[in-house]
NUFI-633219 format. One record per residue (C-alpha): residue number from 1; z, x, y. Coordinates in nm, 2 decimals, always signed. Layout:
residues N
NODE  num      up    east   north
NODE  NUM       Z       X       Y
...
//
This chain:
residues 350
NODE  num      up    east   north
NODE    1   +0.15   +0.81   +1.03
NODE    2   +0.48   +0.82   +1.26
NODE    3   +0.59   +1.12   +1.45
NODE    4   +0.98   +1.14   +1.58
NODE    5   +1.13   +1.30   +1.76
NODE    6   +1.47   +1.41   +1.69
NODE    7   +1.71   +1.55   +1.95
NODE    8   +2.03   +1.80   +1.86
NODE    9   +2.35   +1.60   +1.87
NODE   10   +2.73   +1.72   +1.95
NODE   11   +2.70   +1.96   +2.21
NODE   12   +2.88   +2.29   +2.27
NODE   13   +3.08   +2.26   +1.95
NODE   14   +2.74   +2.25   +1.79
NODE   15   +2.59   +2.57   +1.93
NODE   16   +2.86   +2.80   +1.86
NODE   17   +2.75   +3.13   +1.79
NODE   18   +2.94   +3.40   +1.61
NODE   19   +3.01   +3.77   +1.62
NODE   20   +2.98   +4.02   +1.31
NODE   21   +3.00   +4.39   +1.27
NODE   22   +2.98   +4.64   +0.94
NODE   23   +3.40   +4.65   +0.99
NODE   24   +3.48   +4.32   +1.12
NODE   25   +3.42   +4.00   +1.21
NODE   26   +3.51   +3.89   +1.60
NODE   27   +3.53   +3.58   +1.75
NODE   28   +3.19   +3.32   +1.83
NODE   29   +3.13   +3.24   +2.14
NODE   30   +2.92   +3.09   +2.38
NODE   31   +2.73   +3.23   +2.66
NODE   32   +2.69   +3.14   +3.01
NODE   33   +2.64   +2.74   +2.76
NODE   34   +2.32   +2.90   +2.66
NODE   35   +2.25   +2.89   +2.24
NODE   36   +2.24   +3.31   +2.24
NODE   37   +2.09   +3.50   +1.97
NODE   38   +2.19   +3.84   +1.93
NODE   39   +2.25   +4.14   +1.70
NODE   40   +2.31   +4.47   +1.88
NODE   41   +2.62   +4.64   +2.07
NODE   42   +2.84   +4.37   +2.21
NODE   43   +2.99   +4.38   +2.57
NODE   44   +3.32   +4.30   +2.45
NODE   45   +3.41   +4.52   +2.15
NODE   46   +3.16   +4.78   +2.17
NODE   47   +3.07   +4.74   +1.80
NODE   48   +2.76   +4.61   +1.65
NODE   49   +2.70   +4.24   +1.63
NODE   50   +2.49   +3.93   +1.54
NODE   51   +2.54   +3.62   +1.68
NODE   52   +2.34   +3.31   +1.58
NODE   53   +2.29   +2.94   +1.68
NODE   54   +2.32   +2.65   +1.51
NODE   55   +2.16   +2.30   +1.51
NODE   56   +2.21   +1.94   +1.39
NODE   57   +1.99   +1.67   +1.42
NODE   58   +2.05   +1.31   +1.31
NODE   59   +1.72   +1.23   +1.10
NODE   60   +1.87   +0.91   +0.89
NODE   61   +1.62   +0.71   +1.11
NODE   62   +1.31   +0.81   +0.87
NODE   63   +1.33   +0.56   +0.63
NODE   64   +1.42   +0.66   +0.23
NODE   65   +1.10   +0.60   +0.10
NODE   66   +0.85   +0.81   +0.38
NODE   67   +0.63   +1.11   +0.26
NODE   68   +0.75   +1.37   +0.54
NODE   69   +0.39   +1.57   +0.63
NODE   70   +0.52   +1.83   +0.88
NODE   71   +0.83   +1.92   +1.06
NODE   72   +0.85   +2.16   +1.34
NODE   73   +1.11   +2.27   +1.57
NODE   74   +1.11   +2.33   +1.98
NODE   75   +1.29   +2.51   +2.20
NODE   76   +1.31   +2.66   +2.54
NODE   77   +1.36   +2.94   +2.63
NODE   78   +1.60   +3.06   +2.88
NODE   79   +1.60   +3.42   +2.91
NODE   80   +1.49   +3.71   +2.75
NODE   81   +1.76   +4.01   +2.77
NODE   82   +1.59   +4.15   +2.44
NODE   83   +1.55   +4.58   +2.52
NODE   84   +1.30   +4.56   +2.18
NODE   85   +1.13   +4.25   +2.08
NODE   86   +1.20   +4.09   +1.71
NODE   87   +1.17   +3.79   +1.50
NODE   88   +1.36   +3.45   +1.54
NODE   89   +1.40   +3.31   +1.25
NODE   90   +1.50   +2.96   +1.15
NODE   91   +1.68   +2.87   +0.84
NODE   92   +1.87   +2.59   +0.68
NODE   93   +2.20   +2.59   +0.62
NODE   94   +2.44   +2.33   +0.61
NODE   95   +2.77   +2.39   +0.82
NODE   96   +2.88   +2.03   +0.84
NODE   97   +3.07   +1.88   +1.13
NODE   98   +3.16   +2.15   +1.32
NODE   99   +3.10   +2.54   +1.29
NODE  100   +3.38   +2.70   +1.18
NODE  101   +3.34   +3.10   +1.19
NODE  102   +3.47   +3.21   +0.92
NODE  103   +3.19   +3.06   +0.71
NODE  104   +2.92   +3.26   +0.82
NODE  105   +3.06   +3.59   +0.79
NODE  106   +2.81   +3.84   +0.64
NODE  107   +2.89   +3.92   +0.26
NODE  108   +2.74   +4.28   +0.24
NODE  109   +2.62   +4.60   +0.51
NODE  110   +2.63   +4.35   +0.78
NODE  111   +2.33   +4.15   +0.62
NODE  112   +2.33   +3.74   +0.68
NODE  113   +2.41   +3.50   +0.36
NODE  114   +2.10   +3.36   +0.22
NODE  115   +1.94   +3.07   +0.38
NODE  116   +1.62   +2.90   +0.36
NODE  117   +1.35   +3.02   +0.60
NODE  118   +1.19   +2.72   +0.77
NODE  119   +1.03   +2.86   +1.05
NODE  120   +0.94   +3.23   +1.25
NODE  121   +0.88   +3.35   +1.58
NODE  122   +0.79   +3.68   +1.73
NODE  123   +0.89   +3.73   +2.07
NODE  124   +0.66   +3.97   +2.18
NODE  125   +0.52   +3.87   +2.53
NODE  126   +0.83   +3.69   +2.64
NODE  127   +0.95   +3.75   +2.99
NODE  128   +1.19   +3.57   +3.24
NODE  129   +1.12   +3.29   +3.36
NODE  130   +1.08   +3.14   +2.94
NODE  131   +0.85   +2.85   +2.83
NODE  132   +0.88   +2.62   +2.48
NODE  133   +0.79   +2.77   +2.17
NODE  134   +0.75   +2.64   +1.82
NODE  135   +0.86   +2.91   +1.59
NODE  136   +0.58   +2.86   +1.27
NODE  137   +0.71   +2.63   +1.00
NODE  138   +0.67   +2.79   +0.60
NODE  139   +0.56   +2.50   +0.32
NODE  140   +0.96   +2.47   +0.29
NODE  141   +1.07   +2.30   +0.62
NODE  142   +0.89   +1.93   +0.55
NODE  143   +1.09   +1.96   +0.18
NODE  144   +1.46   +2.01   +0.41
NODE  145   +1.44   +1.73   +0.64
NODE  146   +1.76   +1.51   +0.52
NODE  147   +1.64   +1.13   +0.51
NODE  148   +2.00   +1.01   +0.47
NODE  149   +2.22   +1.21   +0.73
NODE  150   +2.20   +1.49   +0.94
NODE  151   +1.91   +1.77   +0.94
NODE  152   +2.14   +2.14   +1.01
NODE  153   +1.95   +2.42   +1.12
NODE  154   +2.10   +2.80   +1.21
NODE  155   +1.88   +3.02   +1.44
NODE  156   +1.92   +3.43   +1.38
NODE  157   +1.72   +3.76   +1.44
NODE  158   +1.55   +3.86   +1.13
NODE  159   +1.73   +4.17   +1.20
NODE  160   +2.05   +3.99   +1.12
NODE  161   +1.91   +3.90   +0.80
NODE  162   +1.75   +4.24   +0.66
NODE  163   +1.97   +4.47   +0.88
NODE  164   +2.05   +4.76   +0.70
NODE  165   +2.12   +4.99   +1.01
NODE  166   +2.20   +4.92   +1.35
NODE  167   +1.93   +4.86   +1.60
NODE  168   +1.84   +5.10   +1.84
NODE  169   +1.88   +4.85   +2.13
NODE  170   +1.98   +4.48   +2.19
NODE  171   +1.80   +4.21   +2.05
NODE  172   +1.95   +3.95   +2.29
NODE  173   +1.76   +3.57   +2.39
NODE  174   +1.94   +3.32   +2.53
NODE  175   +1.77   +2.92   +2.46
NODE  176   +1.83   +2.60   +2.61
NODE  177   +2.14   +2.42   +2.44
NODE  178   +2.15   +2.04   +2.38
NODE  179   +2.21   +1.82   +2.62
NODE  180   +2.02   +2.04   +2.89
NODE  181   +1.67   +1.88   +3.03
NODE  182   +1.54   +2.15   +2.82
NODE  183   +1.71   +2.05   +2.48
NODE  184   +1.56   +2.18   +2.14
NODE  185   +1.39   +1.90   +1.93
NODE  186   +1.27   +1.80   +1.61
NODE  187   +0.94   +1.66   +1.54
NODE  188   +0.89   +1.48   +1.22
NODE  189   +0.58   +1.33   +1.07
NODE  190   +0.63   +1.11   +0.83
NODE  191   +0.45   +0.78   +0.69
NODE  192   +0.52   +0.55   +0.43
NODE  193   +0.34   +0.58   +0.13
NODE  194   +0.12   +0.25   -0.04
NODE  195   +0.07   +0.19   -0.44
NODE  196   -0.23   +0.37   -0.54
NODE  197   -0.56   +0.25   -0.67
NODE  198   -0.72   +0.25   -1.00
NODE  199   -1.03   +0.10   -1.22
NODE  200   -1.07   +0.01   -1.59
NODE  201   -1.32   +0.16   -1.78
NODE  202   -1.53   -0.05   -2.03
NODE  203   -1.39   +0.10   -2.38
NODE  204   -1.67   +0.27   -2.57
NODE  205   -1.71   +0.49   -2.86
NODE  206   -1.58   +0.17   -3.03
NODE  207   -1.52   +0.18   -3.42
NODE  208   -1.33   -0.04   -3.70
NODE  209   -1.00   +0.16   -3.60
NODE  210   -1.08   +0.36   -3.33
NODE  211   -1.19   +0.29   -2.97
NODE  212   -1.23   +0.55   -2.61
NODE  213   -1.09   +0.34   -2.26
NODE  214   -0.97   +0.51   -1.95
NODE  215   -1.00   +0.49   -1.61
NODE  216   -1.02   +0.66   -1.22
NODE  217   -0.77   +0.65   -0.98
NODE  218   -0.95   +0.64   -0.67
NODE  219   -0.66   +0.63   -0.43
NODE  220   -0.30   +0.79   -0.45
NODE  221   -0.15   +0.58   -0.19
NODE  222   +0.01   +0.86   +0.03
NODE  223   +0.22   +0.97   -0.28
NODE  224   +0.15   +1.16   -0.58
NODE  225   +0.05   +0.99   -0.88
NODE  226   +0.30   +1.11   -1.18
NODE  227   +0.15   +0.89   -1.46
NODE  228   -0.17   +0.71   -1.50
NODE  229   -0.31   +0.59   -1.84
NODE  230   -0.42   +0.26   -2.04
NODE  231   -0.25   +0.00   -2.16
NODE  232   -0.34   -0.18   -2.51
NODE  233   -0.26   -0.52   -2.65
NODE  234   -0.36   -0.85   -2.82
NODE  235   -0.32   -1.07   -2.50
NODE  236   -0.45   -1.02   -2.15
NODE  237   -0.33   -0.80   -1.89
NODE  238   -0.09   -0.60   -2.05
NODE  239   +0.15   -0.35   -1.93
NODE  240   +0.34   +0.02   -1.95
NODE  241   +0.61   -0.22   -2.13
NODE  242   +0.39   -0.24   -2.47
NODE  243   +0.15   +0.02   -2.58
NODE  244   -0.01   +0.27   -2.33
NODE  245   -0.11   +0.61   -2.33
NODE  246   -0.02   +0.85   -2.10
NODE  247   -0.31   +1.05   -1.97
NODE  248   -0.25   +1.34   -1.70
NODE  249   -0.12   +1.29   -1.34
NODE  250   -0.30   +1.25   -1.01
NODE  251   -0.62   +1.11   -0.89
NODE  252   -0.96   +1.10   -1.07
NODE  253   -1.09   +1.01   -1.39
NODE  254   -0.95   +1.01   -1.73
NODE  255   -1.00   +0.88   -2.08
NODE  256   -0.78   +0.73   -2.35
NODE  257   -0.80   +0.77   -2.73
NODE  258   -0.70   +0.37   -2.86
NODE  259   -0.59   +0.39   -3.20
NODE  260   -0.41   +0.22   -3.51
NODE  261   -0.67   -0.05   -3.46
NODE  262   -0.74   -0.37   -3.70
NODE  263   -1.13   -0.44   -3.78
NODE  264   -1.24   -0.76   -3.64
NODE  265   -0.92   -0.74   -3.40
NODE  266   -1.01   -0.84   -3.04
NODE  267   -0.79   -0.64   -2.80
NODE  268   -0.73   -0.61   -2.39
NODE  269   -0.72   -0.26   -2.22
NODE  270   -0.58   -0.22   -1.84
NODE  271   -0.60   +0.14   -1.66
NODE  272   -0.26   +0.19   -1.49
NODE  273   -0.12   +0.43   -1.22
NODE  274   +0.22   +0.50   -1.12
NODE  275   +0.34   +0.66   -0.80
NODE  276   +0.66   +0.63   -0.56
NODE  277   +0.58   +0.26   -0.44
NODE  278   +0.56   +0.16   -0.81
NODE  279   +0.28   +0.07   -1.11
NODE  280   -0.03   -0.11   -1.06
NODE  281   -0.29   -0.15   -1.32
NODE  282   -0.70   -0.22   -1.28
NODE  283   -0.91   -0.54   -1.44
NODE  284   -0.87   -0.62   -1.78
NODE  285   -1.13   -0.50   -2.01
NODE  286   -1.13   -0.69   -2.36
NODE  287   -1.33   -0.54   -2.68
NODE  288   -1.34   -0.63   -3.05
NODE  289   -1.30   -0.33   -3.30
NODE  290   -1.59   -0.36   -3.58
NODE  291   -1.58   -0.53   -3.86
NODE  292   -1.56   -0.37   -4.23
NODE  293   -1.88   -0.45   -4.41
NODE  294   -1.78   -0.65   -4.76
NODE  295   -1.90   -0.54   -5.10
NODE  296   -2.13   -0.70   -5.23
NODE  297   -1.97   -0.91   -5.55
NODE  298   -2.19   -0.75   -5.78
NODE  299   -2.42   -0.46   -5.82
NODE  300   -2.81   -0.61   -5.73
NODE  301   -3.10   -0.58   -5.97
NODE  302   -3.42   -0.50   -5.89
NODE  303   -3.75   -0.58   -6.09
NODE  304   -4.06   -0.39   -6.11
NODE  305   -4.21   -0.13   -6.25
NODE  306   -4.08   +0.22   -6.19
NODE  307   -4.34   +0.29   -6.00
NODE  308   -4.35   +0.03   -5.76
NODE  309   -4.00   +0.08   -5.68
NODE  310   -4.05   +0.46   -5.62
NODE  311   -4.38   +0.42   -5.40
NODE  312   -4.12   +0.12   -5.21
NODE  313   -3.84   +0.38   -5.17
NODE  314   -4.06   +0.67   -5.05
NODE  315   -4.09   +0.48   -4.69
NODE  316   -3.71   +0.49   -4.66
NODE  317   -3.61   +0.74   -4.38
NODE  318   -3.50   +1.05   -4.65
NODE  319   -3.13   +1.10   -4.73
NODE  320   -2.90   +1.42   -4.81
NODE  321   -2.79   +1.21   -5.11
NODE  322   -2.91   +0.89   -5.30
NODE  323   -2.87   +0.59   -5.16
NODE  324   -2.66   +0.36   -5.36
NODE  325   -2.75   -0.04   -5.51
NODE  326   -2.58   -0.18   -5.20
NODE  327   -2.75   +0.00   -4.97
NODE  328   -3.11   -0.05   -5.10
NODE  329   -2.97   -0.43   -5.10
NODE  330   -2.88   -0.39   -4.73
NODE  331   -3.25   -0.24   -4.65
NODE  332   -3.47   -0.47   -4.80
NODE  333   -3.29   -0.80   -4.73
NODE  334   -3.42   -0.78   -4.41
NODE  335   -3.77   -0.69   -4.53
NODE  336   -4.04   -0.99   -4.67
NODE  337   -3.97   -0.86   -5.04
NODE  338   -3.64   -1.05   -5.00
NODE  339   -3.61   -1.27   -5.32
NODE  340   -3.26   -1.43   -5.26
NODE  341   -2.92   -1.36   -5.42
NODE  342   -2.90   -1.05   -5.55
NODE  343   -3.25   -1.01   -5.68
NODE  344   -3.51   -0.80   -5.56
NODE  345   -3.91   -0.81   -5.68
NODE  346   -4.06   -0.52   -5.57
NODE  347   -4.41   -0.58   -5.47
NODE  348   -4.71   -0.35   -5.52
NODE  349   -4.78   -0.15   -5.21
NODE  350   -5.12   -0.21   -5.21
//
């Protein structure tokens, strides 16, 4: 498990904030280089406004491959001008470079564009001097850390979201920008995920064309298992590239129907698993499908009274139907009234 930290890079330009009214859209602006939240009545227009701050952090550093488990943002606050307290919200949005105003003008009543939320904070209780805070991540932030560039962020009132009146006083917080001692940050944790673990099953339930294998996968290796099964063949050790089933995702234990088999055939089964880091597979298992009994080359005779072989028969375990010449052959070849060939004397049972 790694955790890094991740600091906001580019400055001023980064933290531009910018005005919005129901009319109108004014100019962003910093204040007193402070990143400035704010939706009320602004000091220079006297119209309602929202201003929000923006974010970028380089996180190219986690490498391509690493499972990201949590992801939470800091900041510090500066000061808390707020006459009623409200929610900061944290979203994701993707401004590139710079922030150019015009792209975050609200589309309808004065209500923010749709973003993401990452990440919420009440800011009841604040006072002057501020402290950090870590506005609560949802399950969506981990899922929006970009691996291969730049991680944006944009900071707003929820009022500037859901706003479908003006607010009876300023919601106004001013937060440490970057490059202060009190910068925001990123904390990422992360860890790089291992192949996962799996056992064969000795088949069972083994017939003349038919056979059940399987397997458990004991271990996901930090990374979700997306295919798991058992692989069939003639040789040893095989793979996903010839036959296989495919049996389920995840951990735990599963079973495999084998079919299409040839009687007498000896075949080799391997339990596989597939996650992130690749496919590995458990110990070969090897089994031999059963045989087809052969007919017999011709139909037996028995001598003997009637009788005899009745009172003979009558100790064979009943049947729902008769049982047929080769089948009598079958039970007493392995009995002392064996004569050889195809013969059978039955013997008195006295």
């Amino acid at each position: 498990m790694t955790v890094s930290n991740f600091y906001s890079t580019g400055g001023s330009p980064t933290v531009m904030g910018f005005g919005n009214t129901f009319t109108q859209a004014v100019q962003g602006q910093l204040k007193y280089t402070f990143l400035g939240l704010f939706v009320g009545l602004a000091n220079t227009d006297g119209l309602f406004s929202a201003r929000q701050g923006f974010l970028s952090f380089d996180t190219s550093a986690i490498p391509d491959n690493d499972i990201i488990d949590s992801a939470v943002l800091y900041a510090h606050l500066g000061y808390d001008y707020s006459a009623t307290d409200f929610v900061i919200e944290v979203g994701a949005f993707d401004f590139g470079a710079s922030v150019d105003t015009g792209d975050f003008r609200s589309s309808v009543g004065g209500q923010l564009w749709y973003c993401p939320i990452l990440a919420t904070q009440s800011t009841v209780g604040w006072g002057n001097p501020g402290g950090w805070f870590a506005p609560t991540p949802t399950s969506l932030f981990e899922s929006y850390i970009n691996k291969t560039g730049y991680t944006r962020l944009i900071l707003f009132s929820q009022r500037n979201r859901v706003l479908s009146a003006e607010p009876t006083g300023n919601e106004y917080v001013l937060l440490d920008p970057p490059g202060n001692a009190n910068q925001p940050y990123l904390k990422v944790t992360h860890h790089s995920p291992s192949a996962p673990t799996v056992t064969t099953w000795t088949p069972w339930n083994i017939g003349s064309a038919t056979a059940t294998g399987g397997g458990n996968v004991t271990s996901d290796g930090g990374a979700t298992v997306t295919a798991r099964g058992t692989c069939i063949g003639a040789s040893a050790n095989p793979t996903t590239a010839g036959t296989h089933t495919t049996n389920g995702s995840g951990t735990g234990s599963f079973s495999s129907a084998l079919t299409g088999l040839t009687p007498g055939n000896t075949y080799h089964v391997r339990a596989y698993a597939t996650n992130s880091v690749g496919t590995v597979y458990g110990a070969d298992m090897q089994f031999t499908a059963l045989a087809t009994p052969a007919a017999p080359s011709s139909d037996p005779t028995f001598t003997g009274t009637a009788s005899r072989l009745k009172g003979r028969l009558t100790q064979v375990t009943a049947h729902s139907r008769a049982l047929t010449a080769a089948e009598m052959l079958r039970i007493y070849q392995s009995g002392p009234e064996y004569a050889g060939g195809a013969n059978i004397t039955m013997l008195d049972a006295e």
